[in-house]
N, C-alpha and C positions, 0 to 999 in steps of 0.2 A: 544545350539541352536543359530544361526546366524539369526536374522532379519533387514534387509534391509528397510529404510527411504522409504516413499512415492514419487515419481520425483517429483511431480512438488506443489508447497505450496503456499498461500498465507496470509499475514498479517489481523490477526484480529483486530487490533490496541488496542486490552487488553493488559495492560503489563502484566500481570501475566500468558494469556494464549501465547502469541506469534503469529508464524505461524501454520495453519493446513494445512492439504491438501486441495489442490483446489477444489476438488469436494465437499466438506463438507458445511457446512454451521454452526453457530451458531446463539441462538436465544433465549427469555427469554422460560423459562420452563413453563409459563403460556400458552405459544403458542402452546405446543408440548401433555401436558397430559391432562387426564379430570378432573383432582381435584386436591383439598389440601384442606385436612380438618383437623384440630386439635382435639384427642381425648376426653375423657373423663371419670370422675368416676363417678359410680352409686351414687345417691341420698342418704346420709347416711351411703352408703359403710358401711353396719352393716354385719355380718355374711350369712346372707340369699343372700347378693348377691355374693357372693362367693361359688367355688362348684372346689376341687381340682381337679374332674373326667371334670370338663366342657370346655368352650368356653375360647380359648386363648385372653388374655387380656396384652397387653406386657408396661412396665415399662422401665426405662433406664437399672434397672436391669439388664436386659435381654438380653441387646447387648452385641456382642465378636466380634472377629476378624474374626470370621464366617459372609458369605456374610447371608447366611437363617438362621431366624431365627427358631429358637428348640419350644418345650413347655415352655410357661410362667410361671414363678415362682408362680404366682397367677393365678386363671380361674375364667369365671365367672357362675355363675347358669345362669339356661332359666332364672331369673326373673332379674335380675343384666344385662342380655342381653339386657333386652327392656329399660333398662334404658341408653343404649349409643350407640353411630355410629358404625355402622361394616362396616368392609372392605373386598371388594372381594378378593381371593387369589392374591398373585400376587402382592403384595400393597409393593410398597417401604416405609417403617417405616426411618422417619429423628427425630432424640434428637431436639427438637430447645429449651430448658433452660438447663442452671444449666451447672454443670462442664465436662458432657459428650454430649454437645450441641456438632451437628456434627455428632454424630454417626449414620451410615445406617443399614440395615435390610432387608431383603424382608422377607414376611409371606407368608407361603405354603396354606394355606387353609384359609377360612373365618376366622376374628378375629376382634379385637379391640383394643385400647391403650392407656392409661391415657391423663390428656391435657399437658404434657409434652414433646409429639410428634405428628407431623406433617405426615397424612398419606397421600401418593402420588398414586393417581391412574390412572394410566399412561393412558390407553386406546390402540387405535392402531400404533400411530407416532413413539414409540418408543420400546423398549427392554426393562422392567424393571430388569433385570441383568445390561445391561449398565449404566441404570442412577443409580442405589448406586451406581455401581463401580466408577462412573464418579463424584456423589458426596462426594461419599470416599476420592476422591484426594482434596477436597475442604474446607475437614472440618477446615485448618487453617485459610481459607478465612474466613468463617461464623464464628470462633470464632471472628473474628476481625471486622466483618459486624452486628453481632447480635447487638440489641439496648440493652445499659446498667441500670438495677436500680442497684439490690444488686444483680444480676445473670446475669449471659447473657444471652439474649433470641431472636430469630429469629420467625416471627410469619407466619401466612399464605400467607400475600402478598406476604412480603420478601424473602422467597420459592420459592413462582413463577415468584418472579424477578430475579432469581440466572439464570445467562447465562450458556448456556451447548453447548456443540459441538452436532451435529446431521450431522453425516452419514446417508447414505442411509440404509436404516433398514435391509435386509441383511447385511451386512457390520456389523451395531452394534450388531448382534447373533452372528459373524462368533469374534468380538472380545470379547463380554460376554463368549463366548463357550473355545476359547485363555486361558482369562484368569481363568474362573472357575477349566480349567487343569492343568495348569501353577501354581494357588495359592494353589490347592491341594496337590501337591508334595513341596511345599513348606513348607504350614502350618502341611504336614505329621513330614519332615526333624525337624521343631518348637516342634512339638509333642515329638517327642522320647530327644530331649533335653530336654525339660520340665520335663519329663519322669526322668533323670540323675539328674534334680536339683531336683525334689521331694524327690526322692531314696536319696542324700545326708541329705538333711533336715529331713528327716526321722531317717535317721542314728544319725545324731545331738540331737533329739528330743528322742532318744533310749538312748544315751551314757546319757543326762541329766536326766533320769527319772532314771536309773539305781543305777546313783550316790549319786542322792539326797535322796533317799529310802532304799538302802543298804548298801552305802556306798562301799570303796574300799577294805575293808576285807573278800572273800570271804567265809572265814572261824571263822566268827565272830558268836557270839551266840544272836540268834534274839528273839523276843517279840510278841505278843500281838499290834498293834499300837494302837490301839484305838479308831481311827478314819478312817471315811469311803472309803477315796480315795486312802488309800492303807493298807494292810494287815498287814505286817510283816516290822519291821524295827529293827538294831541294837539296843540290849537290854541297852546299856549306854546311847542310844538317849532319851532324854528328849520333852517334850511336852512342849508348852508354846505359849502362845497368839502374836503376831507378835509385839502389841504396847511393847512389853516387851523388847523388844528387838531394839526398835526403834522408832524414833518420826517420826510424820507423820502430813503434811500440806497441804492445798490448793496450788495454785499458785496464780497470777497475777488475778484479776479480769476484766469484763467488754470486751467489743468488742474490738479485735485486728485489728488493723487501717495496714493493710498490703503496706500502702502507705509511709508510716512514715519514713524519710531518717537519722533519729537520735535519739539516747537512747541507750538501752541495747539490744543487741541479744534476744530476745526471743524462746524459743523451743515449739513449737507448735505441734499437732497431725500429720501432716504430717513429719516433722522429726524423727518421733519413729516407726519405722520399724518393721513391723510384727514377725520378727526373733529376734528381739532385738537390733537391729544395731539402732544407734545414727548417723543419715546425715542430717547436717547443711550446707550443699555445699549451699542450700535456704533456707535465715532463715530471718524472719521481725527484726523490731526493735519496742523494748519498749519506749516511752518515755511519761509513766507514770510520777507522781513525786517522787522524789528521796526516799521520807521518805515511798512511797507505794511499793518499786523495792527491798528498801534493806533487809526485810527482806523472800525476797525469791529470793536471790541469792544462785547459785547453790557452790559447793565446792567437788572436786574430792574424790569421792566413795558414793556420792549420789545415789539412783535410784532417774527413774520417772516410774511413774505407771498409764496407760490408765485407769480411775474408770469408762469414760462416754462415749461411742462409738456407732454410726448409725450402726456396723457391730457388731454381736454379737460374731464370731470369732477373731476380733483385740482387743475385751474387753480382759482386765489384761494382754498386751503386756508392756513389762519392760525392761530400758537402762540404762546399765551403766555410769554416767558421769564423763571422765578421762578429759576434755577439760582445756588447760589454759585460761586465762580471763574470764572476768565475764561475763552472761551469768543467765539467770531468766527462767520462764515456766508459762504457763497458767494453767488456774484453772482446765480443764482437766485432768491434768497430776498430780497428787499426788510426792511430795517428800516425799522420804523415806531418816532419816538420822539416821547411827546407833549408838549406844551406845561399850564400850569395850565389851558387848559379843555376840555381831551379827557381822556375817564378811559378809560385803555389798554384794561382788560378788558371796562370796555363795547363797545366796538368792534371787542376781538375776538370777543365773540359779533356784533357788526353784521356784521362781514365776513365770516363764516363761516354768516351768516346770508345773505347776499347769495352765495354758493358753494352751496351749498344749492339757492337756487329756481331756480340755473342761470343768475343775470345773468351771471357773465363767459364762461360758455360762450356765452351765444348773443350776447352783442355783437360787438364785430370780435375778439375772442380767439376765436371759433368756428372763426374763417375758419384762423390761424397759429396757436392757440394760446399767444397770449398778452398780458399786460394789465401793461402796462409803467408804471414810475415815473410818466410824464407825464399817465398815463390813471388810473392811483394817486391822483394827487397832484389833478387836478381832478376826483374820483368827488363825484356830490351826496349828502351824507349829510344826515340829520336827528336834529338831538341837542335832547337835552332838555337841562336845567340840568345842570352839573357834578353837585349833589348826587343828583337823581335817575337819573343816568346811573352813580353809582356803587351807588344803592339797589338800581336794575335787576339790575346785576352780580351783588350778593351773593345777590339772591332766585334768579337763574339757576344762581349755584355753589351755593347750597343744593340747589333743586328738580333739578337734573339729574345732583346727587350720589344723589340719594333715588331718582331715576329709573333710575339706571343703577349702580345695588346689586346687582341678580343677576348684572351681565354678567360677573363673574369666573368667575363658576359657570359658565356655560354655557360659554362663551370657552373653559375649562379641558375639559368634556364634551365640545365639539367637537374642540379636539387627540386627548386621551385614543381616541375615535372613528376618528380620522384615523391616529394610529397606531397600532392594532388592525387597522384595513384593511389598511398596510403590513405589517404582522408576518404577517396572514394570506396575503395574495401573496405574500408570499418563503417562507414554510415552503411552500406549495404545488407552486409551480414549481420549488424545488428539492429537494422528496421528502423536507423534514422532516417531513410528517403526508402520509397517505394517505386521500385525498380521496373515492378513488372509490365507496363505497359513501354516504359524504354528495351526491357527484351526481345519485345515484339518487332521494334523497329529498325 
């Protein structure tokens, strides 16, 4: 589709927005809706105010890359209802704290939503499809505009102080309508890729569960296991407690000063990648003192091991450490160091293997989220001989290299994707192409 620039444009004198079209106008968003009101939780938030069947109650949770928002992860009972502000359909939901400040929404029907966000209730001046889509392009702004303590947070003035382009309101449906069709066939194309990398992680998570349970001899004579997460293992496979075979320690203590331009690399929760991948491309620095750093310095064929997690699916997510130079981890992240009869990478596919079928989510790390050194250290694992626990190893980093050979490709298709959507939101809502004869179509 070929879209054609607006003739004739004039200077908004924002550097960030430029020129719009001349007919347009901008103006604070105080000017344009009837509210901003910041959400809230019921009084004691105990069980009675909750009701899976009930009244949508939306959390940062619960934003996607979908402009409407779905059913709320949590609902609230009628009596959880009267305890906070509802919002008529229609309501543009904004994140204004925390690390997904920025994020837009619109809610299809009556609802409500923690005081983590900002409900916008537009009225008649404007399109509430336009304005998220409009403050979609914006969220970098607001991260950089929100007031800092220990989070970033944007509150209800500051909402209403955020400048917006305002077209004449036909004009803003005929572009909300644009891009609603536009982002669909888009976020379709994101879908069926998503789709390809699931299907491969799957595959990944099949080839490792097979290996580590059966082993590579198909025709090997099996056992009894003993234990409940899986049935039948080779009958030479031995049983034994995990500290058995390996020492196991905290990390670094104390608040990570992400500011800190000297010490030691630290490896933090966001480096340890749900798959297992170790990415330090962003990583802080320690500069603890020397005699608190050195004895949890990492050493090639370490794991680290997530015990404490806000996501009950990232608990017991595990990374190999092959890195040169030194190199430390927080108290999160458990090292594992082995002894001559545990072979490390076997084991970090067992454990990652065991994160997978969901053991530590649904044992007692279900309940808190989380699966501590003690519960670490007597986990019953089943190893085979040293040699074939390291046979295992190499046949899994072979096959799940060969397995997971397109994922660059795609991985890259999807950004590429993602930010083409971006580019097409922001030139829309701010009248660098003119949409409206592509609405029609």
């Amino acid at each position: 589709m070929r879209l054609s620039p607006y003739r004739e444009h004039k200077n908004t004198g924002i550097e960030w927005l430029g020129e719009i079209p001349r007919h347009w106008g901008t103006l604070p968003l105080r000017r344009l809706i009837r509210m901003v009101k910041t959400g809230g939780t019921p009084a004691g938030a105990d069980d009675s105010a909750f009701d899976d069947a009930g009244f949508n109650w939306y959390t940062p949770g619960d934003f996607s890359e979908r402009l409407v928002l779905g059913k709320s992860d949590r609902a609230l009972s009628d009596l959880g209802k009267l305890d906070v502000h509802t919002f008529p359909p229609m309501t543009v939901m904004l994140v204004g704290i925390g690390a997904t400040i920025g994020k837009v929404g619109i809610s299809v029907g009556e609802s409500s939503c923690n005081q983590q966000i900002n409900g916008i209730v537009c009225g008649d001046l404007v399109d509430p499809a336009f304005v998220a889509y409009y403050l979609r392009t914006m969220r970098s702004f607001i991260m950089q505009c929100g007031k800092y303590t220990t989070l970033p947070i944007i509150n209800q003035d500051e909402t209403k102080s955020l400048t917006i382009t305002h077209p004449p309101l036909p004009e803003q449906r005929a572009i909300a309508a644009f891009l609603d069709r536009e982002t669909a066939r888009i976020d379709s194309l994101i879908a069926k890729k998503q789709k390809q990398i699931d299907l491969l992680q799957r595959k990944r998570a099949a080839l490792i569960s097979q290996a580590v349970t059966k082993g590579l001899d198909p025709k090997v004579k099996m056992k009894d296991s003993g234990v409940e997460w899986v049935r039948h293992v080779p009958a030479h496979w031995r049983s034994c407690l995990l500290k058995r075979v390996a020492d196991i320690s905290y990390g670094v203590g104390g608040e990570l000063d992400r500011t800190s331009t000297q010490g030691v690399p630290i490896i933090s929760l966001p480096n340890v990648g749900i798959d297992g991948a170790l990415d330090v491309s962003e990583i802080s620095l320690c500069d603890h003192p020397r005699q608190e750093i050195e004895p949890n310095l990492m050493r090639k064929g370490d794991l680290l091991f997530n015990w404490r997690n806000g996501s009950a699916s990232h608990l017991g997510k595990t990374v190999y450490f092959d890195l040169d130079g030194e190199f430390t981890h927080v108290s999160f992240l458990l090292r594992l160091r082995f002894n001559p009869n545990g072979c490390s990478k076997y084991c970090y596919y067992l454990l990652n293997g065991f994160r997978s079928r969901g053991y530590f989510s649904s044992s007692k790390a279900g309940v808190n989220n989380t699966f501590n050194m003690s519960e670490l250290q007597n986990l019953p694992v089943l190893l085979p001989p040293k040699a074939e626990q390291e046979a295992i190893a190499a046949y899994l980093d072979s096959e799940i290299a060969r397995t997971l050979a397109p994922l660059p490709k795609i991985a890259r298709s999807v950004e590429t994707l993602e930010k083409y959507r971006a580019a097409l939101i922001s030139a829309a809502v701010t009248g660098k192409i003119d949409v409206r004869q592509g609405a029609q179509t």
